[in-house]
N, C-alpha and C positions, 0 to 999 in steps of 0.2 A: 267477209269472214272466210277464214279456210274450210273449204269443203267438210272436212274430217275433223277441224272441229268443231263445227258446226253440226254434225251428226252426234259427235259425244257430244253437246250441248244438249240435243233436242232427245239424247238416250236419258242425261241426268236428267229433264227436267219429267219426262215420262215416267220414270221410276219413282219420282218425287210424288207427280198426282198420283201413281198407282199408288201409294203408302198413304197419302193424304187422303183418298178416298175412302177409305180402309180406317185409317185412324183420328182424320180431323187435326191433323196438325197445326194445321193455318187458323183453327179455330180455338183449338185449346193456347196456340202464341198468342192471338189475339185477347184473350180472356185472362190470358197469366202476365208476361212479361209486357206485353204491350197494353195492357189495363191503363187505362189514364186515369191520372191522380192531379191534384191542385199543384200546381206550380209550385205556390209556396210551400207545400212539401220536399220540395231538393232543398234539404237544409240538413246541417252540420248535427241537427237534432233528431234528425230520424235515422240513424247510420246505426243506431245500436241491436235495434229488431235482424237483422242482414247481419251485424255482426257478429251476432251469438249464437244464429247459425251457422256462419261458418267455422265457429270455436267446435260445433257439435259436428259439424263435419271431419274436422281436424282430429276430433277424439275416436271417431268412427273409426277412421283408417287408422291410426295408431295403436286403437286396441287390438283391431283384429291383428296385427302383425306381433304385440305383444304378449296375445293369445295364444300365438302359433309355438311360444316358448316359456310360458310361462304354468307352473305346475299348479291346481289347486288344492294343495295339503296342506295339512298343518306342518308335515314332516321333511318337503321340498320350497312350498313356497319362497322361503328365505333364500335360501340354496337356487332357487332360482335364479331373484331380483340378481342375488349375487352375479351369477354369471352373465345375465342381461349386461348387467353393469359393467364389467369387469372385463370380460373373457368375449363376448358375444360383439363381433365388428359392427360396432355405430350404435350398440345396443345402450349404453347410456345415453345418445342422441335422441334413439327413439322414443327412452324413457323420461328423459326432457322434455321434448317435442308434446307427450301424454300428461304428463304434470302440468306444465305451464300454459298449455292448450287446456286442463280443466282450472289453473286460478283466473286466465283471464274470461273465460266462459261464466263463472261466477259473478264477475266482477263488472263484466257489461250486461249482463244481466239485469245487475241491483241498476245499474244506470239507467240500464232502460226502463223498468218498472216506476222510477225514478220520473223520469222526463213523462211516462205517460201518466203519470198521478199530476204532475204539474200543470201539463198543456191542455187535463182535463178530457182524454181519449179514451177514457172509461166511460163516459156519461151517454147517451142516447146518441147512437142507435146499436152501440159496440157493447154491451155490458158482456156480452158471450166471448167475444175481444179478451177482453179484461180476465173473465174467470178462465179461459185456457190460460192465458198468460200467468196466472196465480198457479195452474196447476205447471207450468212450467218452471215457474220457479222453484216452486217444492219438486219438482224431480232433479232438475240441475243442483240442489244439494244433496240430494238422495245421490246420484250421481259421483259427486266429489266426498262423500263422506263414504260409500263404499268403496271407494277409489282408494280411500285411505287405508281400509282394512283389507285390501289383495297386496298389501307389506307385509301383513301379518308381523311388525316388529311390536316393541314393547308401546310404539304408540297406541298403535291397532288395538293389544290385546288390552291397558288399561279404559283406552275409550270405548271398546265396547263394553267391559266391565260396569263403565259406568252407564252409557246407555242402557243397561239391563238395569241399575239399578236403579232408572228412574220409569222405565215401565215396567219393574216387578211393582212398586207403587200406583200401580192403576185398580183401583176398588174391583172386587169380584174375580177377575181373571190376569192378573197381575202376572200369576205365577205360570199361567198359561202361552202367555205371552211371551214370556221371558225363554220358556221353553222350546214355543214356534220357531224364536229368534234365532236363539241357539242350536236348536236341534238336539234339545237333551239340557241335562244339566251343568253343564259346563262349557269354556269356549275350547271346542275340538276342530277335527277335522270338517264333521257333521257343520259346525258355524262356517269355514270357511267355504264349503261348498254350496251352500245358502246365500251367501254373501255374492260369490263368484256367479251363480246362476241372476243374483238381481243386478249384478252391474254389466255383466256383458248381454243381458237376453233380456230380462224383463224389463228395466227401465230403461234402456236406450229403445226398444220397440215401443213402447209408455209415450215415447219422448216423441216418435215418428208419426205413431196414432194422433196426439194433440196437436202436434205443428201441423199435421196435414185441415185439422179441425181449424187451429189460429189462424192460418193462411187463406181455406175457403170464407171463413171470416170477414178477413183484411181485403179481398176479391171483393166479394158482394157487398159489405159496407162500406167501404173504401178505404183510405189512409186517412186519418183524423187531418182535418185543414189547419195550418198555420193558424192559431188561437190568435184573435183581434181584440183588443179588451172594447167592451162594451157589446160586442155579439153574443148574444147569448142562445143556447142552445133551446128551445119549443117542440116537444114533441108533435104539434099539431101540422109548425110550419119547417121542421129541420129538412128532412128529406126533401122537401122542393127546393127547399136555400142550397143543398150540397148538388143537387143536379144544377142550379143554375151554376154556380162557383166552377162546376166542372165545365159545362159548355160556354162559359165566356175563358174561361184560365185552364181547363184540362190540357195536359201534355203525357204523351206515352211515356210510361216509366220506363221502357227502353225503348229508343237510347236516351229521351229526352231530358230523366231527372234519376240515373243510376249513375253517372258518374262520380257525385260524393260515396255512394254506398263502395263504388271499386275502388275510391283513392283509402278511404276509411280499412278497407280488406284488406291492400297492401299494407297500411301502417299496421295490423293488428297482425299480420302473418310474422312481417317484418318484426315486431316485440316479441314474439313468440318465438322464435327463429335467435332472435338477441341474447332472449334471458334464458335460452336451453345452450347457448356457447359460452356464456358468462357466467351464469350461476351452475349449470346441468342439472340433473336428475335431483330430485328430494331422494336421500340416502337412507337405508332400513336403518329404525336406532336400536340397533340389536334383538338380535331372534324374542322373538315373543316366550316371555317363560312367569310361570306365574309361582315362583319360589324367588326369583330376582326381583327384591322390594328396594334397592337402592338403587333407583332410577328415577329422572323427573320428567316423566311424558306428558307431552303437548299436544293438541290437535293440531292438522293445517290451519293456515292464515285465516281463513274464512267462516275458521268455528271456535276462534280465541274467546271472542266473544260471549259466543254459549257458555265456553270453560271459564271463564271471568264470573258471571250469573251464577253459575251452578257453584263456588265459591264462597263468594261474598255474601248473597242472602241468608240471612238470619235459618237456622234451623228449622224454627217454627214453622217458618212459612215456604219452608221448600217444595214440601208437595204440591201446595197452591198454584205457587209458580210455576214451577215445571211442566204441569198438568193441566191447570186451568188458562192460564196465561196463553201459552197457546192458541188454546181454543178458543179465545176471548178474541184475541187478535184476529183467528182465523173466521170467525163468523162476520166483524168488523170490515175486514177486506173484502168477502164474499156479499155481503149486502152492500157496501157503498154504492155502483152502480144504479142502485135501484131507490135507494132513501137521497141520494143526490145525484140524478139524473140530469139533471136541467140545469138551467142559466148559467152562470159565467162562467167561461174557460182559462182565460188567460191568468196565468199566475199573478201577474200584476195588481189584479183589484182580487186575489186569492190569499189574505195575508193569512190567516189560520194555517194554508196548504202550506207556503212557503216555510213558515214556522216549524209545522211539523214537521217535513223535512228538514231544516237543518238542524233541528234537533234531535229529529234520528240518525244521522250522520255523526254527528258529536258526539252520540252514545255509543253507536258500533266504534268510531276512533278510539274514544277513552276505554274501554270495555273493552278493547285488543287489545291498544296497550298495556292495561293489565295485565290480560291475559300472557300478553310475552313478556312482561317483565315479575308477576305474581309476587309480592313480598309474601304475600299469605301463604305460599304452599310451602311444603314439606322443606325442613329444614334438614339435611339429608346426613348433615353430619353432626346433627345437635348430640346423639349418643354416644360419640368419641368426644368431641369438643367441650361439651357441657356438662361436666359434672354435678352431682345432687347436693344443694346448699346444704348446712347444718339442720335447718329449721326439718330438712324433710329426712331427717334417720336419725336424730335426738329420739330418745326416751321411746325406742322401735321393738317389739318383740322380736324373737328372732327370727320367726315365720314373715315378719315385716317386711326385716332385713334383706331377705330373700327376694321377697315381693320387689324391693326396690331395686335389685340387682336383676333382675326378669324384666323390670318396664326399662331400663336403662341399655342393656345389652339385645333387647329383642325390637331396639330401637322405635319405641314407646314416642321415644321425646321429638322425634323427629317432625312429627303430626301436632305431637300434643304439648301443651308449656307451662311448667309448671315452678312458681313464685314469678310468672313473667319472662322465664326461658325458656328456649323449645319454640316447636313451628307450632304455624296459627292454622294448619289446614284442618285441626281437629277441634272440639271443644279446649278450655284451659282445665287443668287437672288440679289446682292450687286446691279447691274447695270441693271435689269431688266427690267425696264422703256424704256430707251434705243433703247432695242432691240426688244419688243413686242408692241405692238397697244392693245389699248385698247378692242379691239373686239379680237384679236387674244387672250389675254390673257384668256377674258370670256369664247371662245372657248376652251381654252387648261383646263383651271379648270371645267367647265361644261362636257364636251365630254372626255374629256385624248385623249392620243395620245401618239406615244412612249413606253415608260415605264411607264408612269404615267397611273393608272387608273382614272376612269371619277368620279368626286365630285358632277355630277349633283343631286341624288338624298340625297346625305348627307349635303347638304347647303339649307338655305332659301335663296329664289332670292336676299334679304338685303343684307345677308352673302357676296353672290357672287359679289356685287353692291360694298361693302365696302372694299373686297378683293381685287376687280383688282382697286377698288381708290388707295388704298396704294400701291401698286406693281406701280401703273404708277408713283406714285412720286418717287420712289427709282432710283433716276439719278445722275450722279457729280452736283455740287453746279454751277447756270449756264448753264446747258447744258436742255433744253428742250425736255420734252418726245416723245418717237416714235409717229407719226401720222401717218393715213391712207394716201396713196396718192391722194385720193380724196379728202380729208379734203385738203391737202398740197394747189391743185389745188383749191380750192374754196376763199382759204385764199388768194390768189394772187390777 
């Protein structure tokens, strides 16, 4: 060898031990990337845990750069995105790059969580595995669904509209809540710099603390073993079975079984990369303004679903759902580990596993498709379009009349359907009288409730006076309107 490079040979590798000394390098490689795992682990099926990493990688660097231009107000935000988009060189690139790095982050996510419910890599000796993984998947939505409110468009501000209004419904401190969210009582500036402190600082750090927790995890219990049907998992005898599986088949995870995970990176960089030059950026759907009711906002991709749910279920049992259902779920997921620990892995003698997944796949499908195609919601232009049949202004006082001219132009019908026309996002009005009281109605139009927001400040008291006149008359021919029961009582 050349003298002289052979002195820079013997300087690099001096410098090397001196740092190695000092930090352990050779032993934390050892421990990390060179961890031996079961052979049968290099499979086409383990590439999603690495993948969704590096989605979260992708979103790191992306945000910060989108950080560096992007304003958190209520009053620039828009005005921002706009220039990002528009005006700022590559800056619709970036913001490409920042979208489609958090849909497909989502989306291998669910896979992965997916394959590890199947292969059975929850069960002994990983359940701690498992529950970071759970909490990582609740923050990668947290993640994307703040994502969706730093648009601050009319998506942003209806979706969280509605998010308040399903935890102003939390028994006791509903209202409290709602107001943490918010920062006050309305969505302001205060919401959006709440919003902007959890998605650039709080749950991306959230995100760093777990992975570091998932990963020391994935180290010392190892990678879950290609599932054999008939192996079954023995707390007494697993740990000796997975050290021997390692010393007859271990292979260093690098370089021996990373390969699929790098060809896997490429494909997923490359989609990412594809669908930010083909589709670009998700575009603001107009400044957030909460006097602008002719609009028909969507969540992203990933939360149709929820907006489908929150829809379709029956009134009654909406709080149930939204509140309880959750948590039913969440306790369900958080104990499996531990009430089915043991025996079989492989999905093949797993038909229950199998089952339930594909029939929660089937439901998020249909339950998006809804969601993006919605017949039920707002019919936007039912108040120009549809005019009020005979049946509903025959034999009207004049104060009726009125009434009926207020739900029609104050676009009423939009929501609500009345002899079977009009949107289905509301209850039907046909019988309405019926079933509301007079006070109750004034209540429901002044305050909202439900799904409906509150009309108090957008009607004159007249308005209101004239509107719940005509709604009480709207009964079968014969049948007299709801009364309070005090009135009922007094009448006797």
């Amino acid at each position: 060898m050349n003298p002289a490079l052979e002195k820079i040979s013997d300087l690099g590798l001096g410098v090397f031990n001196w740092v190695d000394d000092r930090l352990h390098v050779r032993k934390i490689w050892a421990s990390t990337a060179a961890h031996h795992v079961p052979q049968s682990a290099g499979s086409w099926f383990y590439v999603f845990g690495s993948a969704t990493l590096l989605c979260f990688m992708i979103q790191l660097v992306t945000g910060i750069m989108l950080a560096l231009v992007y304003v958190p107000s209520a009053d620039e935000a828009y005005a921002s995105l706009d220039y990002l988009t528009y005006h700022q060189q590559l800056g619709w690139f970036l913001r490409a790059l920042h979208y489609w790095g958090s849909e497909f982050m989502v989306g291998i996510m669910l896979l992965h969580m997916t394959q590890v419910y199947l292969f059975g890599a929850y069960k002994y000796p990983r359940e701690i595995t498992w529950l970071t993984g759970l909490v990582l998947l609740v923050l990668t939505f947290g993640l994307a669904f703040t994502g969706q409110v730093m648009r601050f468009d009319e998506d942003a501000y209806w979706g969280l509209g509605i998010g308040a209004a399903i935890m102003g419904r939390v028994p006791f401190i509903g209202q409290q809540l709602v107001d943490f969210m918010l920062g006050g009582q309305i969505i302001a500036s205060e919401t959006l710099s709440r919003f902007f402190a959890l998605h650039v600082f709080i749950l991306p750090g959230a995100v760093l603390a777990v992975v570091s927790l998932h990963l020391r995890m994935v180290l010392t219990k190892g990678i879950n073993e290609y599932p054999v049907p008939g192996m079954l998992v023995r707390r007494e005898t697993y740990d000796k079975e997975y050290a021997a599986i390692l010393k007859k088949e271990g292979v260093p995870f690098f370089p021996k079984a990373i390969d699929k995970d790098i060809i896997a990176a490429a494909i997923v960089i490359g989609g990412i990369v594809a669908c930010s030059c083909i589709f670009g950026p998700k575009l603001p759907n107009g400044p957030a303004d909460p006097l602008q009711i002719d609009t028909n906002p969507r969540p992203d991709f990933w939360f149709l679903w929820i907006f489908a749910i929150a829809s379709l279920i029956p009134a009654q049992i909406e709080s149930f759902a939204l509140l309880v259902g959750p948590v039913i779920i969440g306790i369900f997921l958080v104990a499996l580990p531990f009430f089915n620990g043991t025996g079989e892995k492989s999905w093949r003698r797993r038909p229950v596993a199998v089952i339930a997944v594909v029939t929660l796949w089937l439901s998020l499908g249909i339950l998006t498709y809804f969601g993006a195609t919605s017949p039920w919601s707002p019919v936007m232009d039912a108040w120009s379009s549809l005019p009020p049949g005979n049946t509903q202004i025959l034999n009207r006082s004049p104060l009726q009349l009125q009434g009926a001219v207020v739900l029609q132009y104050k676009q009423c019908r939009n929501c609500h359907a009345i002899d079977g026309l009009g949107g289905k996002r509301g209850p039907n009005l046909t019988e309405v009288g019926m079933r509301l009281t007079k006070p109750q109605l004034t209540r429901q139009v002044v305050q909202g409730g439900g799904n409906m927001p509150a009309y108090g400040q957008n009607l004159e008291p007249a308005e209101v006076e004239a509107l719940v006149d005509y709604m009480i008359s709207l009964v079968p021919e014969g049948v007299e309107p709801a009364r309070d029961f005090t009135l009922k009582k007094a009448a006797r």
